[in-house]
C-alpha positions as CSV (number, residue, x, y, z in Angstrom):
1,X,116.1,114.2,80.1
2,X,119.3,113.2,78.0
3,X,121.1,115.4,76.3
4,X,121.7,115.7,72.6
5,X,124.4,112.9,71.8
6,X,127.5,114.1,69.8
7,X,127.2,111.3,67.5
8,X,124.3,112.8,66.2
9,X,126.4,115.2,64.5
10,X,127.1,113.8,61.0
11,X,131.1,114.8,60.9
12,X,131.7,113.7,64.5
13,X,129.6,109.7,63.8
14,X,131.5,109.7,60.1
15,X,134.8,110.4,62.4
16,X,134.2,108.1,65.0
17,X,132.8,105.1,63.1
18,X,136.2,105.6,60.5
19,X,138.1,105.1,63.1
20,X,137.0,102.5,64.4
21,X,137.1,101.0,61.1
22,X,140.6,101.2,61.4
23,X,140.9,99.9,64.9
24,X,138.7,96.5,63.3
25,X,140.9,96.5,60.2
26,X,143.7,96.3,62.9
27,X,142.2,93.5,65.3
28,X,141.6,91.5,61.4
29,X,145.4,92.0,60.5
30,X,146.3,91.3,64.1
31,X,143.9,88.3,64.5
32,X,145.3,86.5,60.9
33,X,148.8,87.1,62.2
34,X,147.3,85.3,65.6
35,X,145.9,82.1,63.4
36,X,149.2,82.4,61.3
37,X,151.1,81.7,64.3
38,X,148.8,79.0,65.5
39,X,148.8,77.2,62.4
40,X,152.6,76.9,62.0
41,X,153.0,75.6,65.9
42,X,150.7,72.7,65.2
43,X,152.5,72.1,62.1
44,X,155.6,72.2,63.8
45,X,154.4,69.8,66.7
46,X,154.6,67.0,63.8
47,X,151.9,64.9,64.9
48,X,148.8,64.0,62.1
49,X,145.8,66.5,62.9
50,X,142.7,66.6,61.0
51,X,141.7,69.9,58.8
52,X,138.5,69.7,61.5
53,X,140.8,70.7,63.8
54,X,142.3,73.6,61.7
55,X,139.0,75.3,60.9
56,X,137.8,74.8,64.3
57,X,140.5,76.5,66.1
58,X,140.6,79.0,63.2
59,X,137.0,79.6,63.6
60,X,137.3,80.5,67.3
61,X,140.7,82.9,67.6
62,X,138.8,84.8,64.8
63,X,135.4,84.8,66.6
64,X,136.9,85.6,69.9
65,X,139.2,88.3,69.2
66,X,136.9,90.2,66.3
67,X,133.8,89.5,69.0
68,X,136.6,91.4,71.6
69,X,137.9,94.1,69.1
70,X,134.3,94.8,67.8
71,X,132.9,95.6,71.7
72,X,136.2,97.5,72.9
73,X,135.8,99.7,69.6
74,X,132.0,100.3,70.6
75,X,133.2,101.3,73.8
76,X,135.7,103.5,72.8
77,X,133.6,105.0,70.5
78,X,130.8,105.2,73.0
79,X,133.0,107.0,75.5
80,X,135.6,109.1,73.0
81,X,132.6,111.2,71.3
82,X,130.8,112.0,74.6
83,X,128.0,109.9,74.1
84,X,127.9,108.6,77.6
85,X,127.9,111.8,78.8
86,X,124.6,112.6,76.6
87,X,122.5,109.4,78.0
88,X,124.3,109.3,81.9
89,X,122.6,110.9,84.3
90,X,123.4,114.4,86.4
């Protein structure tokens, strides 16, 4: 039978989920610094690219590393609180 889960203590989810608030409000600073950086090297290559192009590489750095902060934070959060250790068995 599992255990009670920590995060179903109101003060330790409210903890938990704030911080990893702050770990996504991190990866979204981290990630517009990423597309930043991207922009300005294709601008800098000098050759004529379409504004496709621009959204559609913006599009996926954004979806691929908020998609890969958002399931690390789960994790972190899964494991950090002791959930895991509620639902794992003996």
């Amino acid at each position: 039978m599992a255990r009670r889960s920590p995060l179903d203590d109101s003060r330790t989810a409210a903890f938990a989920w704030a911080r990893w608030r702050r770990l996504m409000a991190f990866m979204g600073a981290v990630t517009l610094l990423t597309m930043g950086v991207a922009f300005a090297w294709f601008a800098s290559l000098g050759e004529p690219v379409s504004i496709h192009f621009y959204i559609a590489v913006g599009l996926g750095i954004a979806a691929m590393m908020l998609l890969t902060g958002a399931l690390m934070g789960l994790m972190f959060l899964s494991n950090g609180t002791g959930h895991d250790d509620s639902i794992g068995g003996d």
